[in-house]
C-alpha positions in Angstrom: 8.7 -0.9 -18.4 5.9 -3.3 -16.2 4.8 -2.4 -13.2 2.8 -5.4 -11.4 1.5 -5.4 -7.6 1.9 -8.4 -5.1 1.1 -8.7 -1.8 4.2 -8.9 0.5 4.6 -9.9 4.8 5.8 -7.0 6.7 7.0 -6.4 9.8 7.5 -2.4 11.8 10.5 -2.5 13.7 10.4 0.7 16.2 12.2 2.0 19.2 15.2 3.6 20.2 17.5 0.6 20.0 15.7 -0.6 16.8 18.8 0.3 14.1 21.6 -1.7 16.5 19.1 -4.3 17.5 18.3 -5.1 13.6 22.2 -4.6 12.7 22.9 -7.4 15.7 20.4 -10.0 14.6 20.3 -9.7 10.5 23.6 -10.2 8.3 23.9 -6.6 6.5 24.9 -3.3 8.1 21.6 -2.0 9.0 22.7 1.1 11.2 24.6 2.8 9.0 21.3 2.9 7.0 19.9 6.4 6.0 16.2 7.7 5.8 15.0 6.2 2.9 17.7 3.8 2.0 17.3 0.1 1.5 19.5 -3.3 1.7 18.9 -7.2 1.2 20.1 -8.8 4.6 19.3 -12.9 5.9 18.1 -13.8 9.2 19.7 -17.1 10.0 19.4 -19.5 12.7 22.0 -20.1 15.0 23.1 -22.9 12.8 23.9 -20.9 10.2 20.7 -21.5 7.9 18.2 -19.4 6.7 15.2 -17.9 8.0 14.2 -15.7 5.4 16.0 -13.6 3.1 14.4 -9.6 3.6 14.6 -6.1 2.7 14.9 -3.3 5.4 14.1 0.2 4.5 15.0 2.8 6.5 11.6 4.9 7.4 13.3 7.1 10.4 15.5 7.3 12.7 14.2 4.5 14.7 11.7 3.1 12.5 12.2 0.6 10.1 10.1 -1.1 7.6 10.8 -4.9 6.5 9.2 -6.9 3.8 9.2 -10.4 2.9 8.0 -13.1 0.7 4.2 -14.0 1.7 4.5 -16.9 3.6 8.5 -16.1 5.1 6.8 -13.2 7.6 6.1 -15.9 10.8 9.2 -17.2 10.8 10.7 -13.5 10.7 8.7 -12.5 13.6 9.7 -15.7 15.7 13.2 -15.4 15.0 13.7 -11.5 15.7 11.6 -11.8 18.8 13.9 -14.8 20.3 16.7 -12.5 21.5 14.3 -9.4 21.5 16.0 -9.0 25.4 16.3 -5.5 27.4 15.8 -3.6 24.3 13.5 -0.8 23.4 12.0 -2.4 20.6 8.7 -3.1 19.1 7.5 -5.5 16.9 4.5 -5.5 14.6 3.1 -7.4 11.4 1.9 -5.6 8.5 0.6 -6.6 5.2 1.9 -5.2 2.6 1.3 -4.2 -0.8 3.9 -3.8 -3.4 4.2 -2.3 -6.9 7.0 -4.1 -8.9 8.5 -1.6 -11.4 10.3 -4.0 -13.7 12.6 -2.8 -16.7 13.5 0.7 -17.9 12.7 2.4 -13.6 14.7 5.5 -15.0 10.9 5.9 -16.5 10.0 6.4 -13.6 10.5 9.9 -11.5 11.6 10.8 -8.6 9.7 10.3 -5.9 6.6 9.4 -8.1 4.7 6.1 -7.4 1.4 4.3 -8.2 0.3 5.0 -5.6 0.4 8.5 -2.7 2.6 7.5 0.0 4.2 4.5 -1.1 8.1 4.2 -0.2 10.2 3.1 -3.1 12.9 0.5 -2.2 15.2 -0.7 -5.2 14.4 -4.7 -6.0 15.9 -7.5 -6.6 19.9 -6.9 -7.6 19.4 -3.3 -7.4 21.2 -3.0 -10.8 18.8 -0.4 -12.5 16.3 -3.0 -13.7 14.3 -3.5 -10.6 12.3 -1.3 -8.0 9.3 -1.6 -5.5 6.8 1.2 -4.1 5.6 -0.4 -0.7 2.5 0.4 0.9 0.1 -1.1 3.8 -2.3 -3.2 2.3 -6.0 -1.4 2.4 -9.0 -3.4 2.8 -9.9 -2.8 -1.4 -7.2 -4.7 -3.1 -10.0 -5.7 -5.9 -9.0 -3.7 -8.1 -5.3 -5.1 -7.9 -4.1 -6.9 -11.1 -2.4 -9.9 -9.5 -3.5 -11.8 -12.3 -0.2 -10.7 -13.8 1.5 -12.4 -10.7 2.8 -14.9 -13.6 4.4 -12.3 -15.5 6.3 -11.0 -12.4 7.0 -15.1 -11.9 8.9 -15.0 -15.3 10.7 -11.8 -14.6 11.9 -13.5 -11.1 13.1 -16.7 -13.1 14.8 -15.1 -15.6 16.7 -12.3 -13.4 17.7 -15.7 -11.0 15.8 -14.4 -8.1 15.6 -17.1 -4.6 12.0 -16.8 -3.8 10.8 -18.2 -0.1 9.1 -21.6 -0.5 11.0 -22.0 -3.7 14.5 -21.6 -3.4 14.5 -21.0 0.4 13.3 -22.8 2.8 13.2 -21.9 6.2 15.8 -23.7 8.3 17.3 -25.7 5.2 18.8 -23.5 2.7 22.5 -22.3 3.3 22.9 -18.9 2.5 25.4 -19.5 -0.2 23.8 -21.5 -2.1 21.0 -18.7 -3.1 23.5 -16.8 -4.7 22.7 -14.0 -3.3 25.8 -13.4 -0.9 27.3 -11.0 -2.2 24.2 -8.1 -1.3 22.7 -9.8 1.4 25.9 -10.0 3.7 28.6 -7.9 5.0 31.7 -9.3 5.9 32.8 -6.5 7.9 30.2 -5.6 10.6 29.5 -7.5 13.9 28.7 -10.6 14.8 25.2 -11.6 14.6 23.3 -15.4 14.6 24.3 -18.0 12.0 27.4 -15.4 11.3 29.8 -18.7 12.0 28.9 -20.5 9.1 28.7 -17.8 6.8 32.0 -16.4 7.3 34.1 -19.8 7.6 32.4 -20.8 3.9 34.0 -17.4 3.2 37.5 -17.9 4.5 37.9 -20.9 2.9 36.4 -20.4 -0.5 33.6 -22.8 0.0 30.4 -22.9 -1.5 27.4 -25.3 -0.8 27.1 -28.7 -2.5 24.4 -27.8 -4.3 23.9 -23.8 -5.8 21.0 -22.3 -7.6 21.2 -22.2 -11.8 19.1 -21.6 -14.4 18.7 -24.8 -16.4 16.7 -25.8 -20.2 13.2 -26.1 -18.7 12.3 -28.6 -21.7 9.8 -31.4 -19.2 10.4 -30.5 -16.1 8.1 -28.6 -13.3 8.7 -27.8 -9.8 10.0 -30.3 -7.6 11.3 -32.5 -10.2 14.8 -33.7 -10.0 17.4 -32.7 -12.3 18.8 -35.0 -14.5 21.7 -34.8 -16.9 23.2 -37.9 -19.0 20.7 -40.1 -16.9 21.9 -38.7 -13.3 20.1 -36.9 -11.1 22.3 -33.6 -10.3 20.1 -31.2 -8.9 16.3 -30.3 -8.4 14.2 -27.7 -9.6 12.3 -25.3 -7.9 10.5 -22.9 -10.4 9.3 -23.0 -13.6 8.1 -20.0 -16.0 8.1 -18.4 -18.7 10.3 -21.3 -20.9 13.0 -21.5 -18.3 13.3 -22.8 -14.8 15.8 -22.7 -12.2 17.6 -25.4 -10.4 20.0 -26.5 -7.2 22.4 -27.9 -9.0 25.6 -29.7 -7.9 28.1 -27.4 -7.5 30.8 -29.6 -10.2 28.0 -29.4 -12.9 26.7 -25.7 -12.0 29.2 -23.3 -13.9 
């Protein structure tokens, strides 16, 4: 077992509309939701593209706690505050700081965390291999090992993990292509923006033209296209740890 910190975006959402709000606007069932509990949910434009793929935690009855890649957090905030209209919600940022507990988490206990107060949200695939203790980000963070940033980079690769300004880009990436589909949306809730897309890709057993692999890293970096029998079928869009991952055409990406 690792544990390694990053630094995350955050956002509060509070008020008394806050959990039906959040399940109108994201594509997961938020409001079903208990204290404590956690899911992987997109926030999509109206054209049915992504935003940013976040977590919401559950903090209270109507407070919630959402974390995101650094960088995906503007583009969050913009897109929840767009239809933010006659409800009793408030919206703030907050940086966050996150322990990654990566490997053998039955290791770790309980409640227990690296540091006092920090809520513990399960990561990733939330298959047992993967769990966060969030926290807001205090002014001394120099004592924070994000040196091993690179190690968590590898981890992310190897467990196939979309990572904003990587495998998503805001306003380009169509959700199924990131592979992660089957946590991040429900097929059964409401209706909620970019929904259209998502659930006629669905209906007809469509996936996008190009979908995220993992791929022989042998030459390539970031940014690179991806070429097999001299054509380019793909492009990669991270690189660590000896392997990489790739959009790759969806004929060539079994």
């Amino acid at each position: 077992m690792i544990s390694i910190f990053e630094r995350r975006d955050g956002l509060v959402v509070s008020g008394a509309d806050a959990g039906k709000y959040l399940h109108s606007q994201l594509s997961n069932e938020i409001a079903s939701l208990g204290r404590g509990e956690s899911t992987y949910a997109f926030a999509l434009d109206p054209n049915g593209k992504v935003v940013a793929l976040c977590r919401v935690l559950r903090v209270d009855e109507h407070e919630f706690l959402i974390d995101v890649d650094r960088g995906a957090g503007e583009a969050l905030l913009a897109r929840l505050l767009r239809f933010r209209i006659r409800v009793d919600v408030t919206i703030e940022t907050r940086e966050l700081g996150v322990w990654c507990v990566r490997g053998d988490v039955s290791e770790v206990s309980g409640a227990g965390s690296p540091t006092s107060g920090a809520i513990r949200a399960s990561a990733w695939w939330s298959d047992g291999t993967a769990i966060d203790f969030i926290e807001p980000l205090d002014n001394d963070v120099s004592s924070r090992p994000e040196d091993a940033a690179g190690e968590l980079e590898k981890l992310r690769v190897r467990a196939r993990w979309p990572r904003h300004g990587a495998e998503i880009v805001t306003g380009e990436t169509l959700p199924a292509a990131t592979g992660v589909v089957p946590i991040a949306v429900s097929f059964t809730k409401g209706c909620y923006p970019g929904q259209e897309l998502v659930e006629r890709m669905d209906s007809r057993g469509a996936t996008a033209p190009f979908v995220l692999r993992d791929i022989d890293v042998s030459g390539y970096a970031p940014g690179d296209p991806y070429i097999v029998d001299g054509v380019e079928v793909g492009r990669v869009t991270s690189v660590a740890g000896g392997r990489a991952l790739a959009y790759v055409r969806r004929d060539l990406a079994q």
